[in-house]
C-alpha positions as CSV (number, residue, x, y, z in Angstrom):
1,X,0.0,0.0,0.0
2,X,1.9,3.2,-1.0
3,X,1.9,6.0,1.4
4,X,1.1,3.8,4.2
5,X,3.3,2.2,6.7
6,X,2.3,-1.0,8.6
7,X,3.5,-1.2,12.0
8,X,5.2,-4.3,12.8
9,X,6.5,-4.3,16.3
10,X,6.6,-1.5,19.2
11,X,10.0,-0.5,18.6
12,X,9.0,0.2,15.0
13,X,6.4,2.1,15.9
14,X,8.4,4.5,18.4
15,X,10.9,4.8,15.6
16,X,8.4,6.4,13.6
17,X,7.2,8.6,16.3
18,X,10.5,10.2,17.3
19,X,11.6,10.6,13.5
20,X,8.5,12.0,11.8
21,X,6.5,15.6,12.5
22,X,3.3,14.5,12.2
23,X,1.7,10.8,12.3
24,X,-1.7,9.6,11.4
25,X,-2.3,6.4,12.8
26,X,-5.3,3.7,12.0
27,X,-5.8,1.6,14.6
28,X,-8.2,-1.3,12.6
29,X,-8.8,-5.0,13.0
30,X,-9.8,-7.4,10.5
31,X,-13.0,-8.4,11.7
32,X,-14.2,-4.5,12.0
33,X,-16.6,-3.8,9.1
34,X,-16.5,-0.1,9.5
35,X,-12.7,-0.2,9.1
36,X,-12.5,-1.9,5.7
37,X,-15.5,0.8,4.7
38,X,-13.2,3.3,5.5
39,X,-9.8,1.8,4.8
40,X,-9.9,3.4,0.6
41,X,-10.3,6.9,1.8
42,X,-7.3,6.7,4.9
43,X,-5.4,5.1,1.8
44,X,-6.4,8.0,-0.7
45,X,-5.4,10.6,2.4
46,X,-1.9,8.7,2.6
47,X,-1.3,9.0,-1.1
48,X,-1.7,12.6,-1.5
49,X,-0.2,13.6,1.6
50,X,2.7,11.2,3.0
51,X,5.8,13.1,3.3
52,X,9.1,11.2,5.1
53,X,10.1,12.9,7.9
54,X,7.2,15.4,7.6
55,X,4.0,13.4,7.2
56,X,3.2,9.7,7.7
57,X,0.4,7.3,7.4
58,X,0.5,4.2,9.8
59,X,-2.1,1.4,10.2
60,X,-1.7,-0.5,13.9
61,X,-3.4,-3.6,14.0
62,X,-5.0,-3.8,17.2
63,X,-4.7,-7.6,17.8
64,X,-1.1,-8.3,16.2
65,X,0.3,-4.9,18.0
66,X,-1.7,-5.0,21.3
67,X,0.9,-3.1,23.2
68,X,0.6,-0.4,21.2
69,X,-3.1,-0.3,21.3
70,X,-3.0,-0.2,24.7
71,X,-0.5,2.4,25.5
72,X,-2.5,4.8,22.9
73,X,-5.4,3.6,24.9
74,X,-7.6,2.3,22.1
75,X,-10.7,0.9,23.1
76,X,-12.8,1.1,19.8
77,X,-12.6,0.6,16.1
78,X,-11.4,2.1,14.1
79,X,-10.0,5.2,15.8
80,X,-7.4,7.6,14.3
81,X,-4.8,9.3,16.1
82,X,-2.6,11.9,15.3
83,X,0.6,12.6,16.9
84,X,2.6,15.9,16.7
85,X,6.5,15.4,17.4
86,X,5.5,12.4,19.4
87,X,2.6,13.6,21.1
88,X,-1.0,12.6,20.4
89,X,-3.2,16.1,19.2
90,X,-6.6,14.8,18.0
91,X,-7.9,11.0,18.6
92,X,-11.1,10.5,15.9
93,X,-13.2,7.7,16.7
94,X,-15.4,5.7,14.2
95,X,-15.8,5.9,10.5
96,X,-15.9,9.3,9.8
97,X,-14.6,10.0,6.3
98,X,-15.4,13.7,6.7
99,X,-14.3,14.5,10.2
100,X,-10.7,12.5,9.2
101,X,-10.3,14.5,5.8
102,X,-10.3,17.5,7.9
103,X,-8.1,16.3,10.8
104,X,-5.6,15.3,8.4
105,X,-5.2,18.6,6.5
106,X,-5.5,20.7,9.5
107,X,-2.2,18.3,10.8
108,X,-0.4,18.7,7.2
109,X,-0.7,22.5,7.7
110,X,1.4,22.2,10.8
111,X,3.8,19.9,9.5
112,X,4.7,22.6,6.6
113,X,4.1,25.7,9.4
114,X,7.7,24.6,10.7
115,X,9.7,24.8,7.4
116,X,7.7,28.2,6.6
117,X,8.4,29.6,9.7
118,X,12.9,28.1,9.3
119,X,12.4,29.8,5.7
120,X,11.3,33.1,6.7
121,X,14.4,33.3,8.7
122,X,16.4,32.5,5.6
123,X,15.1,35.9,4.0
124,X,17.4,38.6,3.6
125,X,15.9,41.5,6.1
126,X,16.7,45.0,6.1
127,X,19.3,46.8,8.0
128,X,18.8,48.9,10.4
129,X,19.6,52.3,9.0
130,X,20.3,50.6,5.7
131,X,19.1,53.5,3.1
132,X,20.3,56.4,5.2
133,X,23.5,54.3,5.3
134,X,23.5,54.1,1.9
135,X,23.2,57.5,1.2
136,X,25.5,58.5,3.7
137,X,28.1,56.5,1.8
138,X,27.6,57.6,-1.5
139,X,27.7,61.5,-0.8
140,X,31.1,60.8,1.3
141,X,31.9,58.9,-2.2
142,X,30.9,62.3,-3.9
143,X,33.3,64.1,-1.5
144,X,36.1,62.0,-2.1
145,X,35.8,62.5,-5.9
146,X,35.5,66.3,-5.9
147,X,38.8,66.5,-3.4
148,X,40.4,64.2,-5.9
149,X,39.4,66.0,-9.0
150,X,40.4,69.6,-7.8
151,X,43.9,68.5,-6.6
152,X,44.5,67.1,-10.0
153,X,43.0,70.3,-11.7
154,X,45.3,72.0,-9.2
155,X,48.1,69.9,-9.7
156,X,47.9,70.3,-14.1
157,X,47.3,74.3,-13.9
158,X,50.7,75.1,-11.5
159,X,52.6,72.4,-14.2
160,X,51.3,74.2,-17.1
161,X,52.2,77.9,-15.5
162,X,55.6,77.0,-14.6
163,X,56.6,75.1,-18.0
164,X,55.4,78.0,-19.9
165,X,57.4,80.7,-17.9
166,X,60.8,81.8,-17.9
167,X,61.2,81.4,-14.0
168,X,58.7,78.6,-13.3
169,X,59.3,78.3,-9.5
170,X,58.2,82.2,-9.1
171,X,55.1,81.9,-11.5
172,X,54.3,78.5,-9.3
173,X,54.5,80.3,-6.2
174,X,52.2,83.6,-7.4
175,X,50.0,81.6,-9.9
176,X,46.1,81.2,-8.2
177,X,46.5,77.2,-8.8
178,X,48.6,77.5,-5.8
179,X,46.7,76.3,-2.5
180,X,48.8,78.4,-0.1
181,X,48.1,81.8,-2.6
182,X,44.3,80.8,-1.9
183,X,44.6,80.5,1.9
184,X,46.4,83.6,1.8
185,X,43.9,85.1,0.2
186,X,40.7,83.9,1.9
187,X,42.8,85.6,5.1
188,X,43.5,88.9,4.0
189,X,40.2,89.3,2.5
190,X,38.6,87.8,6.0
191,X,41.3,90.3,7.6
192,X,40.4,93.6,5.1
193,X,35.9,93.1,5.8
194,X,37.3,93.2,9.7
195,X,39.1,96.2,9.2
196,X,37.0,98.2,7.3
197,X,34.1,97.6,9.9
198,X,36.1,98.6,12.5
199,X,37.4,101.7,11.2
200,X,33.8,102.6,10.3
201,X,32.9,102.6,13.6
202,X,36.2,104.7,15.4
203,X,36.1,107.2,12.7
204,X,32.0,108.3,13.9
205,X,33.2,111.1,15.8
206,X,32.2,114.7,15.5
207,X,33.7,116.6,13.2
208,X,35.5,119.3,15.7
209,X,37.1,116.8,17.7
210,X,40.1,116.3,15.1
211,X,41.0,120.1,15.8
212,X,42.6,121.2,18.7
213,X,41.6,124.4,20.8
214,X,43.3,127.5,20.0
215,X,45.6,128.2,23.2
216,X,44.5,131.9,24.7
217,X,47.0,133.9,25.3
218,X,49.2,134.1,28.2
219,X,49.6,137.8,30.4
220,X,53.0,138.8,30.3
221,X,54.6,140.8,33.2
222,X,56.6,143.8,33.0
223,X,59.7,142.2,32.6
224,X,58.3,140.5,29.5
225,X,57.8,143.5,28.2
């Protein structure tokens, strides 16, 4: 019988406990009439669903495997368990080919919950700060490039001044390609706005007070005279 496994001894049937998520297990006898009635649609279930290690389909015969009837405590036939990981999660008792349909595909949807829920780990997330991150990088990217593309501008106008003077060192030194003519530059105008506002404000005084007072005239004694 495809899909189905048929349990042949208790150790067996542990084995495929522990090694399997989920296990649907038909506890039948021969002589049960409702269990043969029911048998073609448990099979059809096995068919489309069995899954190794993920979803099984066992049939326990309850008079060749009595042990194991009797520690899933089966006292009617047929009854379906389901186990989860080991543990029993839904016990369906008589031939019910609806109720069982619907047991079963609830229990599939667990089985597959566990590898959806590994795989969404597996997903590349987002880092935190990721796009500002990003951006930050390229404009420090644009930076770099600009700082590199005006020393080499800098670096070709001071060769071209100096080949095509008669004393290249002096026309380096004076020519505005040179860094240290720029700095200057940036000082003294920084250094000439300064001055000018400050003489603007000293030189508000009133116009009589850059001439001094005429000195009166002294008395002279007779001996003066």
């Amino acid at each position: 019988m495809s899909g189905l496994v048929e349990i042949k001894s208790p150790s067996e049937w542990q084995s495929l406990l522990s090694g399997t998520t989920i296990v649907v297990a038909d506890f039948y006898a021969d002589w049960c009439g409702p269990c043969k009635q029911i048998a073609p649609i448990f099979q059809r279930l096995a068919t489309q669903h069995a899954n190794p290690k993920k979803v099984a389909f066992a049939k326990v015969n309850v008079d060749s495997q009595p042990e194991v009837a009797q520690q899933n405590r089966v006292s009617a036939m047929p009854t379906f368990k389901i186990f989860q990981n080991g543990s029993c999660i839904q016990t369906i008792q008589g031939a019910d080919p609806t109720g069982l349909s619907q047991a079963v595909a609830k229990a599939v949807q667990l089985a597959g919950a566990g590898k959806a829920h590994e795989a969404g780990f597996k997903t590349p997330g987002r880092t935190l700060g990721g796009e500002s991150a990003s951006r930050h990088s390229s404009a420090v990217s644009g930076l770099q490039l600009g700082n590199l593309l005006s020393t080499l501008i800098s670096f070709i106008g001071l060769y071209l001044v100096s080949f095509f003077s008669f004393d290249g060192q002096k026309a380096a030194e004076q020519s505005r390609f040179n860094v240290h003519n720029a700095q200057k530059s940036q000082t003294a105008a920084s250094g000439s706005r300064t001055g000018s506002g400050s003489g603007m404000g000293s030189g508000a005084k009133p116009s009589g007070s850059s001439t001094r007072p005429q000195q009166r005239a002294a008395f002279k004694t007779l001996a003066d005279l």
